[in-house]
N, C-alpha and C positions, 0 to 999 in steps of 0.2 A: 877648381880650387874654391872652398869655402870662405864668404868674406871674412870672418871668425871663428878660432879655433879653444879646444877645451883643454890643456893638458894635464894630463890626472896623474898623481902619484899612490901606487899600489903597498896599500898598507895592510896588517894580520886582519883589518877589518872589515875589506873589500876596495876598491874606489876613491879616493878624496879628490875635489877640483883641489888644483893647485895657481893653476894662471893660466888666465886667458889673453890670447896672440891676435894678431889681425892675421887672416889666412896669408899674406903673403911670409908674414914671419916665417926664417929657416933655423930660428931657435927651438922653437916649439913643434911636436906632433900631437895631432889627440881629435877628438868628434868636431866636425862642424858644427858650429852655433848659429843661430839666426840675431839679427842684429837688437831686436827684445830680448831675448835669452842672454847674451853676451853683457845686455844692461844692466839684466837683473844680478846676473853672477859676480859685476861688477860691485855694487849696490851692498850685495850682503857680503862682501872682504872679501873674495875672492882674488889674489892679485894680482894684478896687471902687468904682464912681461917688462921689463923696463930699456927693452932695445927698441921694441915696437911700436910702445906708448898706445893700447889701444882707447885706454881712460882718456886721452886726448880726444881722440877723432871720433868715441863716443860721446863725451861731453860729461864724462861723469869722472871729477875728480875729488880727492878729496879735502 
């Protein structure tokens, strides 16, 4: 299980992130993230599940 997950919504224009889960989240499917990567996607609005809070246990809120 990845600590951090990506889930993307499939749009006419390939890919978009949508929110990012903590790997344990059972809300979310999508690429394992590393816990810099999960920051960064944080960082630039990418949203934050809101069951799993991972902008919490990253430290990046807004």
């Amino acid at each position: 299980m990845p600590d951090w997950k990506l889930e993307v919504h499939r749009t006419g224009y390939g890919q978009q992130p949508f929110r990012v889960h903590a790997g344990s989240c059972p809300d979310g499917q999508g690429k394992a993230l590393d816990r810099t990567e999960a920051r960064r996607l944080l960082a630039q609005g990418v949203e934050a599940c809101p069951f799993c809070r991972p902008d919490v246990a990253l430290g990046v809120l807004e």
